[in-house]
C-alpha positions as CSV (number, residue, x, y, z in Angstrom):
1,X,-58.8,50.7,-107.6
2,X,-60.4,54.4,-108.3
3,X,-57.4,55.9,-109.3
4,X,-57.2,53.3,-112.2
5,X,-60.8,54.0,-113.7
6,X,-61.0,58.4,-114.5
7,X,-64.1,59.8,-113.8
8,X,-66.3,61.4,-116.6
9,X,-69.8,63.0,-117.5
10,X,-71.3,65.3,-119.8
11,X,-69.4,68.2,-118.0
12,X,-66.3,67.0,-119.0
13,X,-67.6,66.2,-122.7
14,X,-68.2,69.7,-124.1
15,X,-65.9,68.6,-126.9
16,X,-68.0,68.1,-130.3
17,X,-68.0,64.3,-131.2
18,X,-68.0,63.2,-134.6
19,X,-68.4,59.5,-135.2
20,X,-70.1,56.5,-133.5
21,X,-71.3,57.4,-130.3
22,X,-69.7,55.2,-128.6
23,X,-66.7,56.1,-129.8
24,X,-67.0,59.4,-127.3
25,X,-66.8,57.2,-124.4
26,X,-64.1,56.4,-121.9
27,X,-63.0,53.0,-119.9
28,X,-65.2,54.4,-116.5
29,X,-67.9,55.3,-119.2
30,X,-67.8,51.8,-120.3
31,X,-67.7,50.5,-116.5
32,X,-70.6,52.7,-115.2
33,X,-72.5,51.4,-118.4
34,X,-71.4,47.8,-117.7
35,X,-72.0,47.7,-114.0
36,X,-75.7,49.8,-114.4
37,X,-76.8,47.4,-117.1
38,X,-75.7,44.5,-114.9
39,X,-77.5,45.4,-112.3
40,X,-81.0,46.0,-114.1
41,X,-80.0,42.8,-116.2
42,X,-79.9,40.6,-112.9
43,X,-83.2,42.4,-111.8
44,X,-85.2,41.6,-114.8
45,X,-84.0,37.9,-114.5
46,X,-85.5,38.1,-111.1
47,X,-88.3,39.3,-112.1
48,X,-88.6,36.5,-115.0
49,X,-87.8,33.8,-112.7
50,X,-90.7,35.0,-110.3
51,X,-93.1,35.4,-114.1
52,X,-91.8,32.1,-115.3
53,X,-92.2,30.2,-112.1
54,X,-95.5,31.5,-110.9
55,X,-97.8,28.8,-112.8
56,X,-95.8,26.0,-111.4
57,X,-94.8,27.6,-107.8
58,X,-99.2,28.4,-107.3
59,X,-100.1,24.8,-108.6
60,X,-97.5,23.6,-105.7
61,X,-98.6,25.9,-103.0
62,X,-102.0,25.0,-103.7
63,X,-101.6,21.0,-104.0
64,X,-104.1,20.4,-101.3
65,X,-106.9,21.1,-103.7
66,X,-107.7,17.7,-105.9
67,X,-110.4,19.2,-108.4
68,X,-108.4,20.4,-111.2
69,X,-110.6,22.8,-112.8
70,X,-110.7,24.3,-109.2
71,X,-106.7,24.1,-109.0
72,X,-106.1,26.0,-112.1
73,X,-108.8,28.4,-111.4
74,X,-107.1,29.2,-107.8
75,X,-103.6,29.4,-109.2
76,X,-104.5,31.8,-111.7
77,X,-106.0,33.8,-109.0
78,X,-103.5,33.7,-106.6
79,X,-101.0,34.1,-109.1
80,X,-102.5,37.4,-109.9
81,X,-102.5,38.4,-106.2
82,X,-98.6,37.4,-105.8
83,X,-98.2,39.8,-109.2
84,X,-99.9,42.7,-107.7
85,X,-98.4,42.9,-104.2
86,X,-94.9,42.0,-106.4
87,X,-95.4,45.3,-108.0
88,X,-96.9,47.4,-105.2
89,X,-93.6,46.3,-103.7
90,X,-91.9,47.7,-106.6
91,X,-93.7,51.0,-106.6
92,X,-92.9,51.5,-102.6
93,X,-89.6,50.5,-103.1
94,X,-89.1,53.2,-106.1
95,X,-90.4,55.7,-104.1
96,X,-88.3,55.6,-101.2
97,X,-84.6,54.4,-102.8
98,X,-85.5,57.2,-105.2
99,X,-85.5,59.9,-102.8
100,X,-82.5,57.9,-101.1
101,X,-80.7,57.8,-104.7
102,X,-81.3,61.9,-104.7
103,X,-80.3,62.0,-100.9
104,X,-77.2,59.7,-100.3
105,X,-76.0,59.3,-104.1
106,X,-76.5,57.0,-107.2
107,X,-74.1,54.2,-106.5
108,X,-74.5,53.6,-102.6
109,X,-78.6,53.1,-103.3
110,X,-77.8,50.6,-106.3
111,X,-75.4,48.6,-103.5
112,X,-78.6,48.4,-100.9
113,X,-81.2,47.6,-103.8
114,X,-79.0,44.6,-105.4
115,X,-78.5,43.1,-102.5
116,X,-82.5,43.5,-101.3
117,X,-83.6,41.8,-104.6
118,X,-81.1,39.0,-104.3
119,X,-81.7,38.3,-100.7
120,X,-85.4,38.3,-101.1
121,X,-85.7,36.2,-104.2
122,X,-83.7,33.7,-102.6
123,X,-86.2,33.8,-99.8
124,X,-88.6,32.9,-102.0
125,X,-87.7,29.4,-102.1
126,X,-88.4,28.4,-99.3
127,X,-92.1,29.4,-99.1
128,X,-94.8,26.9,-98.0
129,X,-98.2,29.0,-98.7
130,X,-98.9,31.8,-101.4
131,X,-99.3,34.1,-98.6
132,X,-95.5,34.2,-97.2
133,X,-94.7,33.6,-101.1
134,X,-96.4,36.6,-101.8
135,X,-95.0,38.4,-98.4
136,X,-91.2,37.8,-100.1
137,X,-92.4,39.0,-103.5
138,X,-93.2,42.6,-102.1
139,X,-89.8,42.4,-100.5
140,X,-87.9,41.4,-104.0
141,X,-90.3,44.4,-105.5
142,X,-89.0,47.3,-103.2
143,X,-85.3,47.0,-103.9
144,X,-86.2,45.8,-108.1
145,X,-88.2,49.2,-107.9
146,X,-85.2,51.3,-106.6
147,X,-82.7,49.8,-109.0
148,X,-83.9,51.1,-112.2
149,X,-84.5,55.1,-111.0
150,X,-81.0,54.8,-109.5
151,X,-79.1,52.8,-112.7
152,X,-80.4,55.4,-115.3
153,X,-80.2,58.5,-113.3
154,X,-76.5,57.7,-113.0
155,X,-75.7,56.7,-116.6
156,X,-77.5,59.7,-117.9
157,X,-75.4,61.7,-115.6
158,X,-71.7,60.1,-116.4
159,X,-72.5,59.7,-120.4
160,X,-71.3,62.5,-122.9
161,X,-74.0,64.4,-124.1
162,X,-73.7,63.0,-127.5
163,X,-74.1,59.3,-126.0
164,X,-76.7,59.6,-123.6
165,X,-79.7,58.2,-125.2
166,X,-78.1,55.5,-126.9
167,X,-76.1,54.1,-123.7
168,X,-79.9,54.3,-122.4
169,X,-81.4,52.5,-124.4
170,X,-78.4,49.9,-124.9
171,X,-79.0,50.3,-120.9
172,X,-82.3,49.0,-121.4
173,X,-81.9,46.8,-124.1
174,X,-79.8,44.4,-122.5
175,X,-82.2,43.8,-119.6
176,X,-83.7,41.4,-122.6
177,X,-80.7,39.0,-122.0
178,X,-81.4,38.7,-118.3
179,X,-85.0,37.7,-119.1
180,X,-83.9,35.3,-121.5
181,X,-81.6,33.8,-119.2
182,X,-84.4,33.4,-116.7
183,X,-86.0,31.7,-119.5
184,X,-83.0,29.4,-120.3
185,X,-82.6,28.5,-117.1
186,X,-86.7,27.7,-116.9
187,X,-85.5,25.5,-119.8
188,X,-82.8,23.7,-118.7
189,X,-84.8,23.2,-115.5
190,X,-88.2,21.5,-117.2
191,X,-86.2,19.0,-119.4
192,X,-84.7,18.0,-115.9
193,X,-87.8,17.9,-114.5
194,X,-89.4,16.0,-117.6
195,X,-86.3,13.4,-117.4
196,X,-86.7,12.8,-113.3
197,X,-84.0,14.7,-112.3
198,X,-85.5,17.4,-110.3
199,X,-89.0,18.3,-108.6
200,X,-90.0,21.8,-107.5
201,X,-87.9,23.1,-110.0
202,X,-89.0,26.8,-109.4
203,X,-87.4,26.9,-105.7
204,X,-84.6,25.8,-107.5
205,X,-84.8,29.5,-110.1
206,X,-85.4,31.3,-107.1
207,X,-82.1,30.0,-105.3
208,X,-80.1,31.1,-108.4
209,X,-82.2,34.6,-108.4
210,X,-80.0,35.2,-105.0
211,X,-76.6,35.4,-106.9
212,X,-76.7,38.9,-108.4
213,X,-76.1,39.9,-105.1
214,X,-72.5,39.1,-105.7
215,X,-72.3,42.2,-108.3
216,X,-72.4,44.5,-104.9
217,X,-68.6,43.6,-104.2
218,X,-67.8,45.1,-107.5
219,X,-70.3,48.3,-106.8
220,X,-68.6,48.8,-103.8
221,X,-64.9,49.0,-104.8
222,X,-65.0,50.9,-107.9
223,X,-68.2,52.5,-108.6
224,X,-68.3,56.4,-107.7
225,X,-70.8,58.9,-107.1
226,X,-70.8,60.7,-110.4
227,X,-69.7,64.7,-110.7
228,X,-72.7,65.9,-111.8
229,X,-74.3,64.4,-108.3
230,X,-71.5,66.0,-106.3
231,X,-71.0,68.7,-107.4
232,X,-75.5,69.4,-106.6
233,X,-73.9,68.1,-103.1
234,X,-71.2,70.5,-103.0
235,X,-73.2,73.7,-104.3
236,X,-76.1,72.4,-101.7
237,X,-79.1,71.8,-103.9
238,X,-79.1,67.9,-102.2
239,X,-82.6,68.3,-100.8
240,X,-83.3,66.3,-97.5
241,X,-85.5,63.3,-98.1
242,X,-88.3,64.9,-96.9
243,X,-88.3,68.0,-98.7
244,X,-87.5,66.2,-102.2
245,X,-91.2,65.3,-103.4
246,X,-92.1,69.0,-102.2
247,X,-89.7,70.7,-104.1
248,X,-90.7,67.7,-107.3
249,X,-94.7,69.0,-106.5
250,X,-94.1,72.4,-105.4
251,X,-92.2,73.6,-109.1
252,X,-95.0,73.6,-112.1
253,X,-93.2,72.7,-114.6
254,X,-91.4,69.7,-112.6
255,X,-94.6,68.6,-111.4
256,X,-96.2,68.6,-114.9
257,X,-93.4,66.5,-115.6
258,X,-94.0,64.5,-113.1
259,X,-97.8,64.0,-113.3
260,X,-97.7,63.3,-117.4
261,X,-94.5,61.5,-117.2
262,X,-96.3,58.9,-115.0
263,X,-99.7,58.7,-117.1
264,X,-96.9,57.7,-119.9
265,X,-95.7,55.2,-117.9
266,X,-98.9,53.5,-116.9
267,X,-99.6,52.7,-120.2
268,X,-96.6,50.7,-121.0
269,X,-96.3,49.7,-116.8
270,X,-100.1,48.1,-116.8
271,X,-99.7,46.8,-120.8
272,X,-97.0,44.3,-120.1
273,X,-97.8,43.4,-116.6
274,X,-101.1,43.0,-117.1
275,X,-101.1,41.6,-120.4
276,X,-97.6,41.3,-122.0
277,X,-96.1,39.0,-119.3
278,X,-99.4,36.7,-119.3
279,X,-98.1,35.3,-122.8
280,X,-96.0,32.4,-121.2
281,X,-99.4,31.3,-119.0
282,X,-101.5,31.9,-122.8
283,X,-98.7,29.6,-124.3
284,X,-98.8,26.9,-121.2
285,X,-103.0,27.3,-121.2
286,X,-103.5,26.6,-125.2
287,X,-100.6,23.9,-125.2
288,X,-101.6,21.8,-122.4
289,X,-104.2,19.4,-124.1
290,X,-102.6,19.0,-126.8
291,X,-99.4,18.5,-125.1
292,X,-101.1,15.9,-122.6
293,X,-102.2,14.1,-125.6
294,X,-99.0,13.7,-127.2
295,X,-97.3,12.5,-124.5
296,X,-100.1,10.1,-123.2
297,X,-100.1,8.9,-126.6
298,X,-96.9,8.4,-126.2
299,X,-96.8,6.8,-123.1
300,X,-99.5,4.0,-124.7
301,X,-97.4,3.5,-127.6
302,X,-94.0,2.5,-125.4
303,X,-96.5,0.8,-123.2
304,X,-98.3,-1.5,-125.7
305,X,-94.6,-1.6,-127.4
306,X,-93.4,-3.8,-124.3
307,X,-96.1,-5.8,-124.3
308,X,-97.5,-4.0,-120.7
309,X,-101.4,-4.3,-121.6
310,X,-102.0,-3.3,-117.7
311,X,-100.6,0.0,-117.8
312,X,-101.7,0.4,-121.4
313,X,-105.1,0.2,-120.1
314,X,-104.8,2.3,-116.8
315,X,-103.4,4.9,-119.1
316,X,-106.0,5.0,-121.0
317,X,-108.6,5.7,-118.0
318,X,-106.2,8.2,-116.7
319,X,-107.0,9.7,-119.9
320,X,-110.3,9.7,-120.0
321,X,-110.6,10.7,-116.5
322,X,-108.4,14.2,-117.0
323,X,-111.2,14.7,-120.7
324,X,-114.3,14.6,-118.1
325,X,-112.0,16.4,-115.2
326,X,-113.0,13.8,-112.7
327,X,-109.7,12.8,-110.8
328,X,-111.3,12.2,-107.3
329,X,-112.4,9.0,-108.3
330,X,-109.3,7.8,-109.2
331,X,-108.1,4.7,-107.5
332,X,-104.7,4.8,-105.4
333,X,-103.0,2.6,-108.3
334,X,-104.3,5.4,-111.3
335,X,-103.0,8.1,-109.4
336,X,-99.9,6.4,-109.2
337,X,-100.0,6.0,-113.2
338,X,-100.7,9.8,-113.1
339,X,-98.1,11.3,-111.0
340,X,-95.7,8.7,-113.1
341,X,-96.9,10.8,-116.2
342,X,-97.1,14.7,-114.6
343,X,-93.6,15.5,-114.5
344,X,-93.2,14.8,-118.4
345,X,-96.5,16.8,-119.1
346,X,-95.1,20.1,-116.7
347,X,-91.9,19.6,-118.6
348,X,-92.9,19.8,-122.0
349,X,-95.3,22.7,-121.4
350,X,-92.2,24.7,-119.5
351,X,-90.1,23.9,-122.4
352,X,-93.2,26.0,-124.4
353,X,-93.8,28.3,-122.2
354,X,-89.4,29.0,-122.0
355,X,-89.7,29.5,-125.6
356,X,-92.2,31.8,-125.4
357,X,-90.4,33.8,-123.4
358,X,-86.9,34.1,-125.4
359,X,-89.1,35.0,-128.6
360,X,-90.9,37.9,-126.7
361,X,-87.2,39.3,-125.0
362,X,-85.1,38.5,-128.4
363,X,-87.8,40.8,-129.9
364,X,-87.5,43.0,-126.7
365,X,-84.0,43.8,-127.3
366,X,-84.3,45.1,-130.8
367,X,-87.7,46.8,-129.7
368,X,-85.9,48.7,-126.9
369,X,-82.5,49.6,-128.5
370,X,-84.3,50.6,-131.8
371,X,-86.1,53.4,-129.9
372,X,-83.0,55.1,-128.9
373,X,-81.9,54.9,-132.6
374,X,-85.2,56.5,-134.2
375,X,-85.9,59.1,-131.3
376,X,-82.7,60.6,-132.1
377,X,-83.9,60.9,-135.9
378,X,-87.9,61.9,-135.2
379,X,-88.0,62.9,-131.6
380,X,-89.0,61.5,-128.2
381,X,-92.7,62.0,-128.8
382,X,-93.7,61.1,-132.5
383,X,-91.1,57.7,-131.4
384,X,-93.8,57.1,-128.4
385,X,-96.5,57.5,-130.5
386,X,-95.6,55.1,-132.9
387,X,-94.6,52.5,-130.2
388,X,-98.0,52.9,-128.3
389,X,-100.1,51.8,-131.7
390,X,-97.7,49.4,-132.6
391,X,-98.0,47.8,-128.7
392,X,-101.8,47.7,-128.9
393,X,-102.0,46.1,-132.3
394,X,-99.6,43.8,-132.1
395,X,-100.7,42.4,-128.7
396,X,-104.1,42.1,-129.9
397,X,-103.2,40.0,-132.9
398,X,-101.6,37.8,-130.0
399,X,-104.0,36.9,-127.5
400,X,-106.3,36.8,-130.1
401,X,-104.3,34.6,-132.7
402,X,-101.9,32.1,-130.6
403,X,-102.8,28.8,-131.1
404,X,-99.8,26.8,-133.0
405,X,-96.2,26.7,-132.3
406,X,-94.9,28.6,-135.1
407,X,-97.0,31.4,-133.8
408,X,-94.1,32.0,-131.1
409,X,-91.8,32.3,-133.4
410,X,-93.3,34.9,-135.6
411,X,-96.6,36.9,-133.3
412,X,-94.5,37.0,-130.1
413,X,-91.1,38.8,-130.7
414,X,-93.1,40.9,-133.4
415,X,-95.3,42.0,-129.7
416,X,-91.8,41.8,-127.7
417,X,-90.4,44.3,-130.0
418,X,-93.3,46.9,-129.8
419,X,-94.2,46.6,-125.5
420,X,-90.8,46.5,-124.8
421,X,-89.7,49.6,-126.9
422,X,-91.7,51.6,-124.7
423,X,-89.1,50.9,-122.0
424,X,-86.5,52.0,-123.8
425,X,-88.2,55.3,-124.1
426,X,-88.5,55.9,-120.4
427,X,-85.0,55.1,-120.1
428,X,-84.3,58.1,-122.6
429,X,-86.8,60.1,-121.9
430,X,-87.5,60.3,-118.2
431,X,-83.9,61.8,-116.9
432,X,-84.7,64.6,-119.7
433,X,-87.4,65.5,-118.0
434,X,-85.8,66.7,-114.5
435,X,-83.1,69.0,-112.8
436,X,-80.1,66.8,-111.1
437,X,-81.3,67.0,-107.9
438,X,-84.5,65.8,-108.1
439,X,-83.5,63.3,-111.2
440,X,-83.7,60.1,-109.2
441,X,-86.6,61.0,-107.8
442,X,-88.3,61.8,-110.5
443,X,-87.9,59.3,-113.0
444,X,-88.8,56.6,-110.1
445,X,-92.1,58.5,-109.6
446,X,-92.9,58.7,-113.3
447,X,-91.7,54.7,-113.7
448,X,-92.4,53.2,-110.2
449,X,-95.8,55.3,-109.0
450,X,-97.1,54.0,-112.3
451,X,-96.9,50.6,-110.8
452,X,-99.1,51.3,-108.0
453,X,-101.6,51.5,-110.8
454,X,-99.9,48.5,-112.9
455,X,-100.2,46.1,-109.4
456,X,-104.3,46.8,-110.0
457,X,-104.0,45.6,-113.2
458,X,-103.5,41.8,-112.7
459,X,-106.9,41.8,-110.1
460,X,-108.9,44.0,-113.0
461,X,-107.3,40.5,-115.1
462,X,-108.9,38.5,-112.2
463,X,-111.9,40.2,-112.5
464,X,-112.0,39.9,-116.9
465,X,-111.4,36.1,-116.4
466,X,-114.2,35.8,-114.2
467,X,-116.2,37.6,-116.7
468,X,-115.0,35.6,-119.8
469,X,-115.3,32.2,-117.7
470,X,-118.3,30.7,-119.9
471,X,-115.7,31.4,-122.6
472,X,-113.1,28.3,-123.8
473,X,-110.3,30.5,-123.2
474,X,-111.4,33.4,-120.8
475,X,-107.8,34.4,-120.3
476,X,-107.9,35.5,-124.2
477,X,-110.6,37.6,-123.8
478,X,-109.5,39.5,-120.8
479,X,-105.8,39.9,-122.3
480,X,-107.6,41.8,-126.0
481,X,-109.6,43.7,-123.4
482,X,-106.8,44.6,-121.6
483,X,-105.2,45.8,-124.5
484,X,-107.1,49.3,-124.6
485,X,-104.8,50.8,-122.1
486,X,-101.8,50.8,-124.8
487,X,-104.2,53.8,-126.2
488,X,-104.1,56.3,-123.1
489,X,-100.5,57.1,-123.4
490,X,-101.6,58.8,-126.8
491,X,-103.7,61.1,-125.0
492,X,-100.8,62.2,-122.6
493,X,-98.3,62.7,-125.4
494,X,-99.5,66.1,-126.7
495,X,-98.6,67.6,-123.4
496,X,-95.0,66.3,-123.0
497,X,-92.4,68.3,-123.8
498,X,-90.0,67.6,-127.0
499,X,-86.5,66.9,-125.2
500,X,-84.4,65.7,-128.6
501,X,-81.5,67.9,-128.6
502,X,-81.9,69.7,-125.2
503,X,-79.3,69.3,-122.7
504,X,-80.2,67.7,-119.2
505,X,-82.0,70.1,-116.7
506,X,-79.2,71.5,-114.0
């Protein structure tokens, strides 16, 4: 099946393009950008499943504990543990299928870190502590970490010139519809759970999270190395994997790279996973009274409606029981009441917190894709500049703001559009910033090192809630907090290199 799909990169584009840039691409163009963007699609769905499941899969694992307050102090914590080792697993897993990406080409390290995510997330399901649930969420991180370093590295080096930044950033952009499946299928799965249908449904996300591994098959038959990769083979600049980070570290201008391109990334890296991707656990936090209101309300209503004055009245001790937080007295029939109710309360609040989720990733898309679009009018660096502010104000004006429903609609893909940009920027700008050989392993240390950072984020979080915890809503306070680290990448960005217009470093 090679012989049907022609090889192509920039080398063999030295023709001037005038027109849409995509109209300078080629069927393999379109299949390398196709078959990258799948596979960072179905690794940001995993990574959504695990963020959208986390609140429900901690409350399970940690069902022995009655006290409630207690139970949704503990989840939150161990939730935050699970995130950081999740992306600790990512950074390690960056590091090494970077240098392998450099060492043993683009599209055999993609095969090995599909099918590591898939098997892994799978795994997931069947965990029965938040210790070996957070043992299979480093293992999902280290082949999610090497997918991305591997995926752009290998469309910036089969693109035309003229299309690069744009396939990037579409590259990029369309990882929004795999978080916004995760979130459709968190959607489908809490009506299902609100109706009876299903319990646990988050082992239920993590089995589909195993299916991506399917895209390997296709990887395998038809994807090749690309010329730019081989011919650095041929000529013998392929470093061994030992001697790649020297040669990244031991040239000063590559390490430069290398050292700001990372201080870049933290910002964005630690902003949304320590604060952007806490907006579906703000959403399911300032819903959940009013939410088990309404549907206890309800409950009464259909209760007194039939004429059932019994349950009627053990609802409405239920009731007062989960106001004052005093469930251990509870009699065997009221918790029986209880659990009857639970499964309508999680569902409701997972068809919020779903929501919230689509409106940050439908503004994600546009955030992401847009950068590609403006950098190539004002440059790389004034385009991150822009973004950065833009992140920290508008995820401000979140945590600090979200109370009603419509708020989701409006405040989240408006702070969506502005994190997420900053994605599509690495995407662009990273491969700009470093020769061939040492591309894979370069953009994964700028993107996944910063991550060994980012996976301290969520515990300073930890930390921030327990500071805030007199406050009503402590997780408000430590999210604005947070926010500040939006702010360093402006210091970084006056040392970075311009790249608009330069050609990729040989």
């Amino acid at each position: 099946m090679h012989a049907d799909l022609p090889t192509s990169g920039p080398a063999s584009s030295a023709t001037v393009h005038t027109g849409p840039w995509y109209r300078a691409l080629n069927r393999y163009h379109w299949f390398v950008l196709v078959v990258s963007a799948l596979g960072w699609l179905f690794d940001c769905l995993d990574q959504q499943l695990f963020i959208l499941a986390r609140p429900a899969a901690m409350k399970d694992l940690l069902s022995h504990i009655t006290d409630m307050k207690l139970l949704e102090s503990e989840s939150q914590k161990y939730g935050d543990i699970a995130t950081s080792v999740f992306i600790a697993g990512w950074a390690t897993g960056g590091l090494i299928f970077g240098m392998l990406g450099d060492r043993i080409g683009r599209a055999k390290t993609m095969l090995i870190t599909i099918l590591m995510y898939s098997l892994f997330t799978g795994l997931s399901a069947l965990s029965v502590s938040v210790y070996d649930f957070a043992f299979y969420r480093f293992l999902t991180g280290l082949g999610v970490g090497g997918e991305f370093a591997v995926g752009v590295a290998l469309v910036a080096e089969v693109m035309p010139a003229v299309a690069r930044p744009y396939a990037l950033s579409l590259l990029q952009a369309l990882s929004a519809f795999g978080n916004i499946s995760a979130a459709l299928i968190n959607l489908g799965l809490g009506v299902a759970e609100g109706e009876g249908f299903v319990t646990s449904p988050w082992r239920i996300m993590f089995c589909i999270g195993a299916l991506p591994a399917l895209l390997t098959i296709v990887i395998r038959r038809n994807l090749k190395e690309p010329e730019a990769w081989q011919r650095s083979r041929a000529e013998g600049r392929v470093v061994s994997t030992t001697e790649t980070y020297r040669e990244l570290f031991g040239h000063p201008v590559w390490r430069r790279h290398a050292l700001l391109g990372l201080a870049l990334a933290c910002s964005g890296v630690i902003g949304l996973w320590a604060v952007g991707f806490y907006v579906p656990d703000l959403t399911r936090t300032v819903q959940t009274k009013p939410v088990t209101a309404a549907i206890y309300a309800s409950e009464i209503q259909a209760a007194e409606t039939a004429g059932n004055t019994a349950r009627v009245a053990a609802l409405k001790q239920v009731q007062e029981a989960l106001a004052a937080n005093q469930l251990e007295g509870l009699s065997s029939e009221l918790q029986a009441v209880k659990k009857s109710v639970d499964p309508k309360i999680k569902g409701r609040l997972t068809y919020y917190q779903s929501f919230s989720s689509i409106a940050i990733n439908i503004g994600a898309f546009c955030g992401m894709f847009g950068f590609g679009a403006l950098s190539q009018r004002i440059g790389r660096k004034p385009t991150f500049a822009i973004a950065l502010v833009a992140a920290f104000v508008s995820t401000v004006t979140v945590f600090w703001t979200l109370q009603d429903l419509w708020q989701i609609f409006v405040l989240v893909p408006i702070m969506g559009f502005c994190q997420l940009s900053l994605f599509g920027g690495y995407a662009v700008y990273f491969p700009e910033l470093f020769p061939t050989r040492l591309r894979s392993t370069g953009v994964s240390f700028c993107y996944n090192v910063g991550r060994f950072v980012a996976a301290v984020g969520p515990l300073v979080k930890m930390w921030l809630n327990e500071v805030f915890k007199e406050t009503a809503e402590p997780l408000r306070y430590a999210g604005v907090t947070m926010c500040l680290v939006f702010l360093v990448g402006l210091v970084v960005l006056p040392f970075l290199p311009e790249t608009l217009g330069k050609p990729l470093p040989e």
